[in-house]
N, C-alpha and C positions, 0 to 999 in steps of 0.2 A: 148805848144804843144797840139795838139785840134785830135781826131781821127772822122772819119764819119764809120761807120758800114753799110754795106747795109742792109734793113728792109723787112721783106716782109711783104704783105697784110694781112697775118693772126698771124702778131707778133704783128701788128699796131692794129688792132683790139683789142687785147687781153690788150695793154697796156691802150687802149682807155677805155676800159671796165672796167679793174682794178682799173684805175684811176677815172672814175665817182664812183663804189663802195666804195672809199676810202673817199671820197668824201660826201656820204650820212650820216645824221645825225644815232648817237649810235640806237637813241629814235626810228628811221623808220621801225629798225627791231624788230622784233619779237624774245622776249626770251620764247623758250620752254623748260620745264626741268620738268622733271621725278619721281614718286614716285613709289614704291613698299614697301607696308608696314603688316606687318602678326601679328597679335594678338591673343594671348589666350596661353590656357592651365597650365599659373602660378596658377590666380585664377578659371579657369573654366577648364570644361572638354574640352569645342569645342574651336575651332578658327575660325577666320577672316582673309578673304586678300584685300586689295585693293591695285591697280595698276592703273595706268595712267599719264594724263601731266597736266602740268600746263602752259598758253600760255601768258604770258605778251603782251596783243594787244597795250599796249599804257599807259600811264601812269595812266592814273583812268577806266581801261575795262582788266579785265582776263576770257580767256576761258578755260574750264575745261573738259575734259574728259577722262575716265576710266573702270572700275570694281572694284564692290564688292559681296564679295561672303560670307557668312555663312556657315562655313563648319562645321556644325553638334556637338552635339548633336540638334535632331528639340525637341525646350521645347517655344515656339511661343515668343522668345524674338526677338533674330539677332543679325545682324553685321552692321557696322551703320558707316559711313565715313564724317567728321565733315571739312570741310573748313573755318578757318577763315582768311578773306583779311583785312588785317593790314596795316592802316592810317598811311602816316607819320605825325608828331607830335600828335599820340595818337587816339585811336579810331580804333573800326574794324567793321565787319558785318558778319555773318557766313550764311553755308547756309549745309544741311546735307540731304544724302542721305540714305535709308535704303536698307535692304538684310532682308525680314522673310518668304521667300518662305519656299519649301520644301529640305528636306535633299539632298544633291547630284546634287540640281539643278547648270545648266552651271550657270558662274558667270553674276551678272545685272548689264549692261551699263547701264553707262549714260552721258548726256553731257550737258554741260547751258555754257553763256556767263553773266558773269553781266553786272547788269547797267551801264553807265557811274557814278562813283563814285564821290562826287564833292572834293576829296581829292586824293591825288597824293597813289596809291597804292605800300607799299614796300617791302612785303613778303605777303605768305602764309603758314598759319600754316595746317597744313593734319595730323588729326587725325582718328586711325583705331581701334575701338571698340568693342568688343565681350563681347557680356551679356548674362550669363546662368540663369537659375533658380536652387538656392542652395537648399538644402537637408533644407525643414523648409521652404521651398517658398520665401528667401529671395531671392533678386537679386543679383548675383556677377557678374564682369566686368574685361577683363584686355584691356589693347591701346597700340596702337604705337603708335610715333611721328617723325614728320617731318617737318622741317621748309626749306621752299622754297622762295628762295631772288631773285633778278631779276639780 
């Protein structure tokens, strides 16, 4: 038993369309995904925030972009946001942004594409920083972590 359904012109499209997207390889698109990560005040007085994405363009190329902000106390250290892109079988490259403006200031974009990598990229780790200056001039520190997979 076989049925025919009438079709209109903008079902036929839609399925045309469907079916070429279904059709496209995983690798064509583009995985973007997300961090918001807030640091401090375990060992320090001030905190840190960073926010942004992380863009999988292709297998050895990620673009990055966000904010970081140094939220106070100002003792001329900052807030400091650490990317490292992780090699599959081993190896990585970091690349880190800083925040030592002044107190209160709006948070500091930024954005970069790396290199073509000659190794297949498989995460990113996003690390978020805050460094004070301890009572005695030491430096004390607390982070977030984030590990972002494709």
């Amino acid at each position: 038993m076989s049925f025919h359904l009438p079709m209109t012109k903008t079902a036929a499209l839609a399925l045309t369309v469907g079916g070429l997207a279904a059709l496209a390889p995983a690798s064509a698109v583009a995985a973007v995904k997300g961090f918001d990560l807030t640091a401090g005040t375990t060992a320090t007085p001030g905190n840190a925030r960073g926010v942004g994405t992380v863009n999988f363009l292709g297998p050895q190329r990620v673009a990055v972009k966000g904010t970081i902000n140094d939220i106070c106390p100002k003792d001329g250290y900052g807030a400091y946001v650490e990317f490292k892109f992780n090699f599959k079988g081993g190896g990585y490259a970091t690349r880190v942004v800083s925040d030592q403006r002044k107190c209160k200031a709006k948070p500091k974009a930024f954005a970069f594409t790396t290199p073509k990598f000659g190794h297949r990229v498989v995460s990113v780790g996003v690390t978020v920083i805050e460094i004070d200056q301890a009572a005695g001039g030491d430096r004390i520190g607390d982070a977030a972590r984030q590990l972002v997979t494709r």
